[in-house]
Residue, then its C-alpha position, 0 to 999 in steps of 0.5 A: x316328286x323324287x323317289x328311289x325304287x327300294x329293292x329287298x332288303x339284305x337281311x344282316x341278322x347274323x351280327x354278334x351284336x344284335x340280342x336274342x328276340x324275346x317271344x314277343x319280338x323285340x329285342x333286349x334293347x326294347x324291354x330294358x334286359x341288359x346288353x353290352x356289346x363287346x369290342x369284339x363285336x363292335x369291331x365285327x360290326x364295323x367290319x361287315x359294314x366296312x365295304x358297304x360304306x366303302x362302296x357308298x364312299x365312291x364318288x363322295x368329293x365329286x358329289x360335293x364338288x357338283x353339288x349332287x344328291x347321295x342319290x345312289x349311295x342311300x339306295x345303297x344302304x337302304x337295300x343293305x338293310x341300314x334303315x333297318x339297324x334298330x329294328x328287332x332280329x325277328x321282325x328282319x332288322x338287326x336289333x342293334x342298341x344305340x351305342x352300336x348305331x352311333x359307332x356306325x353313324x360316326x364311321x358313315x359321317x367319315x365317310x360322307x357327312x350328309x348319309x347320318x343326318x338324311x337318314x336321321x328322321x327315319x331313325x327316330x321314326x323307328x325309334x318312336x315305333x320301338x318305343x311304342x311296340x315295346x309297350x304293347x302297341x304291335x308295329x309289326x307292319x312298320x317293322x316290316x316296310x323298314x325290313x324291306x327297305x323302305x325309310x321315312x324323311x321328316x317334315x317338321x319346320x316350316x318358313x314363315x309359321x310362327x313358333x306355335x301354330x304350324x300352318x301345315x293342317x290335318x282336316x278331318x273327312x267323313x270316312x274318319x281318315x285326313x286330308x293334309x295340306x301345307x308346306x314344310x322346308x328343311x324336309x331333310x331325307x323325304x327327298x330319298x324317303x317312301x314316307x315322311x313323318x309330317x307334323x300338323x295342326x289337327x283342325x277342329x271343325x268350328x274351332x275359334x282359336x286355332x292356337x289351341x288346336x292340338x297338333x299331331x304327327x301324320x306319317x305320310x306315304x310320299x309316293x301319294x301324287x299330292x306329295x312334291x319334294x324339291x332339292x332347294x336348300x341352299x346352305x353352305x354345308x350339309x347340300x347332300x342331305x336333301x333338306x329341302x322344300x314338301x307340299x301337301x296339296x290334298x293328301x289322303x291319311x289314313x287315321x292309323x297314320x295320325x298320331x298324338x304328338x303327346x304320345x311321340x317317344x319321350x327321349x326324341x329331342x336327346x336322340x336327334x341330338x345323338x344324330x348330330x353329335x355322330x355326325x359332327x365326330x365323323x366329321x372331325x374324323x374325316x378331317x383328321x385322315x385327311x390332314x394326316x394324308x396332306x402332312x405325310x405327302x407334303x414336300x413344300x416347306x417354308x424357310x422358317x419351319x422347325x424342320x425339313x420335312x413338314x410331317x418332322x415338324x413340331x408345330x405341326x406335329x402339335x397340331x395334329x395331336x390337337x385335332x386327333x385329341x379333339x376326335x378322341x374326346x368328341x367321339x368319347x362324349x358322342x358314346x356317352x349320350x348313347x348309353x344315356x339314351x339308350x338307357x331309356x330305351x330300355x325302359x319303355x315298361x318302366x313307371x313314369x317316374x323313373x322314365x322321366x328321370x332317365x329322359x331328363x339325365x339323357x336330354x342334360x348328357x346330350x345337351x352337355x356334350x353338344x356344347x362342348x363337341x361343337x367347339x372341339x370339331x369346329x376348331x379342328x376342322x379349321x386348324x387342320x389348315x394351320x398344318x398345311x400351306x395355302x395350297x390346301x385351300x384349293x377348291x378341287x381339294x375341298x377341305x373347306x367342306x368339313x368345316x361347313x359341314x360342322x358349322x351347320x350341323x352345329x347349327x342346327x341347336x345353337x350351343x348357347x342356348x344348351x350352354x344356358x340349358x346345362x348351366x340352369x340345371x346345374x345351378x337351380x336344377x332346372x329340367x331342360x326343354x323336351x320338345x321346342x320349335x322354331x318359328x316367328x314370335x308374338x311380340x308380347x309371347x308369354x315364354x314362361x308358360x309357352x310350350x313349343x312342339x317341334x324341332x329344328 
């Protein structure tokens, strides 16, 4: 098993953007008080963090290049307190909202594209934590780990599972805590993390059909000697994230640490999604400066271009406006899905009705813009090579990595079946998926009435 030494967090709880703690605790972001950060702050927030991500940028090509693990650039955050952006200023975090963490998830995704997506399951750890701290379940102690520098990975998916019966399996023992057991692929981040969030059937002793058994979410401490983590995914993007295979082989969960996956923070599936969109728009933004960088320097010409120099060149000059409008508008639908999701958020004491119209408008807004940021940063991190010659294709340059990275980033959620998502409720108004999985299917599976419970 691979785990990181977490030093004490740096406190960063002087930020213009984080709001006042109410007495209880939590921030405005939690208990639906209003809050707009300014440019001002924003741009301060972007600064203090400027060279903390400079620093994590070190190396970044080299690590692609080899194929390496961020190893030291996630220690690096998380004793910068980055796990801790959403956490409430009295309890050590910075009280971020979701519009100010986007803007930092896109500005580290520019930097390194995997750093946003391995920490992903952690922020909707916290996430799931706030929501139900603000609601009157005291999460002081998890606050207090993510303080300290302490993240989660996530372990959700599984190979070779069909779509609605996880083989990975939570059985009850006589002193009320579980034993887990199983095996989960696509772990991304339990890798770096001191807890993975695991999702299992709850089997019930003498239970006939195992279908039917409820599932739950067991938040899993992974120093346990029965938890191993293995650096063995092998897609052609997004190697940095540490997305590979866990066992569970006898681990000990304490009941408090088994939770119902009915109970699991509503807007979960529209704020994965939020993740991803950052990270595609820092993606796009790397790409951007680095053709930007090329075209400038670039002193090889072809006989027919429109002008001697490459960077007084038309065609490409064109082509270069394309890309940046492409960043301009990914980033702009990015922040939007944002301030939808956040405004659930600050509704955790709101009626049910009204959460669940909020929960329906964020899952439509990031399913929209999935669609159409996927298609703008895959096109523009292939046209890049369109403003250059074929010595951009060169390996040691490795500008083939941003569009991998998006490729499968994108992925991830395939965009058709949002596109049809988005197209159904626009036309019959149709409420989208709120939790779905991935998996085998029964030959004859009745999917009208199915009602998958994980995530990709």
């Amino acid at each position: 098993m691979t785990t990181l030494r977490v030093r004490p967090t740096l406190r960063r709880t002087d930020r213009s953007t984080a709001p006042a703690p109410h007495p209880d605790g939590t921030s405005a972001t939690t208990t639906g008080a209003p809050r707009a950060a300014s440019r001002r702050a924003v741009d301060d927030l972007l600064s203090e963090w400027a060279p903390v991500f400079d620093a994590v940028a070190e190396g970044v090509l080299q690590r692609e290049l080899d194929g390496e693990l961020p190893v030291e650039a996630v220690a690096r955050l998380k004793s910068e307190g980055f796990g801790a952006l959403r956490v409430p200023v009295a309890f050590g975090g910075s009280g971020l909202d979701l519009v100010a963490l986007a803007r930092l998830w896109i500005e580290l995704a520019a930097v390194d594209a995997n750093l946003p997506q391995a920490f992903r399951g952690h922020f909707a750890l916290v996430e799931d934590r706030l929501w139900h701290h603000a609601r009157s379940s005291d999460q002081r102690v998890w606050f207090d780990r993510f303080a300290a520098g302490e993240i989660a990975g996530n372990a959700w998916s599984e190979v070779g599972s069909s779509i609605d019966l996880p083989r990975t399996v939570l059985r009850p023992r006589a002193d009320g805590s579980f034993r887990l057991d199983g095996t989960k692929y696509y772990t991304t981040g339990t890798i770096f993390a001191e807890w993975t969030d695991v999702h299992a059937r709850v089997a019930t002793p003498g239970h006939p059909d195992e279908v039917e058994e409820a599932t739950a979410i067991a938040l899993v401490d992974t120093r346990d000697a029965g938890v191993s983590t293995t650096d063995d995914w092998n897609g052609f993007g997004q190697r940095g994230t540490g997305s590979g295979t866990t066992t569970f082989d006898n681990v000990g969960v304490p009941a408090d640490h088994v939770l119902p996956f009915e109970e699991r923070f509503p807007y979960q599936t529209a704020f994965y999604q939020l993740n991803l969109l950052a990270t595609l728009t820092g993606i796009a933004r790397a790409a951007l400066a680095d053709v930007v960088e090329a075209v400038q320097s670039r002193t090889r010409n072809f006989s027919h271009a429109n002008a001697p120099r490459v960077r007084d060149d038309a065609q490409v000059l064109a082509r270069v406006g394309e890309i940046a409008a492409a960043v301009y508008a990914a980033e702009a639908a990015t922040l939007r899905v944002a301030e939808s999701v956040q405004a659930v958020a600050e509704a955790a004491l709101a009626g049910a009705d009204e959460i669940a119209a909020l929960v329906e408008a964020s899952e439509i807004e990031s399913s929209t813009a999935q669609v159409v940021v996927s298609e703008l940063v895959l096109r523009a991190t292939s046209d890049i090579f369109d403003a250059l010659g074929a010595s951009a294709t060169a390996r040691p340059l490795a500008l083939d990595r941003h569009w991998r990275n998006a490729r499968t980033v994108a992925s991830h959620n395939p965009r058709i079946l949002k596109a049809r998502v988005v197209g159904a409720h626009a036309v019959n108004g149709t409420p989208p998926p709120y939790a779905w999985a991935i998996g085998g299917t029964r030959r004859r599976q009745e999917w009208a009435d199915a009602r998958p419970t994980g995530r990709d």
